[in-house]
C-alpha positions in Angstrom: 0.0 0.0 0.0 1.3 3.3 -1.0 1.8 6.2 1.7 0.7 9.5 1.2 2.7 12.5 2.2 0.9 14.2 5.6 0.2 17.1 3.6 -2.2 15.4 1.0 -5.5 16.3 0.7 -8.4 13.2 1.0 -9.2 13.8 -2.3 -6.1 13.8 -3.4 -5.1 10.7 -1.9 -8.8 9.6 -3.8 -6.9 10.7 -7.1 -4.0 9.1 -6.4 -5.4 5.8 -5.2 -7.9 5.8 -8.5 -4.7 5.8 -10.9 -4.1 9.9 -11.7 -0.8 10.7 -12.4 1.5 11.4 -9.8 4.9 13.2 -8.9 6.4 13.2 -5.5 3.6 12.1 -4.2 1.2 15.3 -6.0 -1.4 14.8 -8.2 0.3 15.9 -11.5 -2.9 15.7 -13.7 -6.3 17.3 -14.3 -9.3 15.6 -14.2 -9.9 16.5 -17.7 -6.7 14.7 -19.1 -7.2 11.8 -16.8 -10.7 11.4 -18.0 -9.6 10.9 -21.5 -6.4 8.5 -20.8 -8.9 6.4 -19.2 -11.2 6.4 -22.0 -8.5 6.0 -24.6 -7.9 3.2 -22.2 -11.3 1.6 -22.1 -12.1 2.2 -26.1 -8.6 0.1 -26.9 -10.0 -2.8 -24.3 -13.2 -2.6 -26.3 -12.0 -2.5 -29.6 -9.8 -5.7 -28.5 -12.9 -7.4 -26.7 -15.3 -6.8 -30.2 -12.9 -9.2 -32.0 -13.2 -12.5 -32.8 -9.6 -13.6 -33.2 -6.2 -12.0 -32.3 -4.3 -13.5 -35.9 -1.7 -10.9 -37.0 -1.8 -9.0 -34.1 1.9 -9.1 -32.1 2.0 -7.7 -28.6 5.5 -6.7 -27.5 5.5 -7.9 -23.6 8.7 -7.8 -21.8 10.9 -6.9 -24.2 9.7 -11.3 -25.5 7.7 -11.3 -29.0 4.5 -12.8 -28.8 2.8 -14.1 -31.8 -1.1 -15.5 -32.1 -2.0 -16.9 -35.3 -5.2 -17.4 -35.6 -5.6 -18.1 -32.4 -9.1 -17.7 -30.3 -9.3 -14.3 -28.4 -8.9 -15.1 -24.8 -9.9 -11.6 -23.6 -13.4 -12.1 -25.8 -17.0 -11.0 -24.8 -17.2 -12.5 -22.0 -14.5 -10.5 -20.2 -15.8 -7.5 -21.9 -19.3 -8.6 -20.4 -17.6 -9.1 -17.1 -16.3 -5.3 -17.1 -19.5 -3.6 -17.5 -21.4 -5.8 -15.1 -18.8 -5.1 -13.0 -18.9 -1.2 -13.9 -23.0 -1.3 -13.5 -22.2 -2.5 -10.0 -20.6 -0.6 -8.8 -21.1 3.3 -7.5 -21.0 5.4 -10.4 -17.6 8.2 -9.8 -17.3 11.2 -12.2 -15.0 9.1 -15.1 -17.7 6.2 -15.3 -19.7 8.3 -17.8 -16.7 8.6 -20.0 -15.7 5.3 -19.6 -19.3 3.7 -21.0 -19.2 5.4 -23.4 -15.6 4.5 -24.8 -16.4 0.8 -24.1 -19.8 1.2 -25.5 -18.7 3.0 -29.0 -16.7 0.4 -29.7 -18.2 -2.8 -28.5 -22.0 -2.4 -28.3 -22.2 -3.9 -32.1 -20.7 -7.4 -31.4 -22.1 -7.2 -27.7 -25.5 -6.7 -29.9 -24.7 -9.9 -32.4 -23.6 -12.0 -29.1 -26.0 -11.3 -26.8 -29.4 -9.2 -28.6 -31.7 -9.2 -26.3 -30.0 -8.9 -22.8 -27.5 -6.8 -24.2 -30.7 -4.7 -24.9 -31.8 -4.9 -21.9 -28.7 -3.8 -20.3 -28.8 -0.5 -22.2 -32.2 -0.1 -21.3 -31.1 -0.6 -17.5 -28.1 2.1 -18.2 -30.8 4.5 -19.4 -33.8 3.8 -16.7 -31.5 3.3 -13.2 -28.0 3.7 -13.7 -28.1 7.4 -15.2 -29.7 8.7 -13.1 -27.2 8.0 -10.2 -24.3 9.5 -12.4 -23.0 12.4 -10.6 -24.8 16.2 -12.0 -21.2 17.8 -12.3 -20.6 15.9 -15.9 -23.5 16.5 -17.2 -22.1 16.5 -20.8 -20.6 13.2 -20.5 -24.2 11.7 -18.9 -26.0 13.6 -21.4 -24.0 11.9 -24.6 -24.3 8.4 -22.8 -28.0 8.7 -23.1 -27.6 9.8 -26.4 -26.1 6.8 -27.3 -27.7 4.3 -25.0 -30.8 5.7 -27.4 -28.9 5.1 -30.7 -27.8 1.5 -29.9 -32.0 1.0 -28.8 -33.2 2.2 -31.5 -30.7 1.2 -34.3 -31.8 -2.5 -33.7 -29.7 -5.7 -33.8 -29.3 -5.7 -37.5 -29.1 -1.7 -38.1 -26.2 -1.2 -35.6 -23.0 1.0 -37.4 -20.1 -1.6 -37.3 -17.0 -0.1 -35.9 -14.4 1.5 -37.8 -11.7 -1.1 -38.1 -13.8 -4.1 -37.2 -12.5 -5.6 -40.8 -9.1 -5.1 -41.7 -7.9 -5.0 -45.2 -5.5 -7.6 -46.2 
């Protein structure tokens, strides 16, 4: 467990223990910028969650080349499923708005093929319960996850957009 220097704030040892940037033990980043490295973060775990296989892909881990070729995704849907049941769950904090929607951009079409109707049903639930408990100070950000949950509704299972880069060329 980290310790905090006796001059820091609680809610900067909040930031600190939620993953902000940090020098000498001071919060080194806004919560703008950290708002969009997680989501960056989240829309790459999505767009690697939406696939159906990892062949061609190398991951440089450890300085060791992996390859997979043609091998089954092993962080699939289900994990993908996993994280926003687990997001759903829990209390929503000021990033979670940002986060859905990065997952949700990039995932929602294949989460839609997979699972159509209770994937539908968990949008619904985003819109009915879990909006509602999104803190008022990011209203932007809870006003385009609505937006969206609303697209993906009313798009359908067979009208969703695909996302960009689903398919690559050969």
């Amino acid at each position: 467990m980290p310790k905090y220097p006796k001059k820091t704030s609680t809610s900067e040892a909040y930031k600190i223990e939620l993953g902000y940037l940090v020098v000498d033990g001071v919060v080194k980043e806004s919560d703008t910028a950290f708002f969009e490295r997680m989501s960056g973060l989240i829309s790459f775990y999505g767009a690697i969650v939406q696939t159906n296989s990892l062949s061609g892909i190398v991951f440089v881990l450890n300085f060791h080349l992996i390859h997979f070729l043609g091998k089954p995704n092993v962080i699939g849907h289900n994990m993908g499923w996993t994280w926003l049941a687990t997001i759903l769950n829990l209390p929503p904090r000021p990033v979670t708005a940002y986060l859905l929607i990065a997952f949700l951009e990039q995932a929602s079409y294949a989460f839609y093929r997979k699972y159509g109707l209770n994937f539908e049903k968990l949008i619904k639930l985003i819109l009915e319960k879990y909006i509602v408990l999104i803190p008022n100070s990011n209203i932007a950000s809870k006003t385009r996850l609505e937006i969206l949950c609303k697209e993906i509704i009313s798009s359908g299972q067979n009208r969703i957009k695909e996302p960009t880069g689903l398919k690559l060329a050969p």
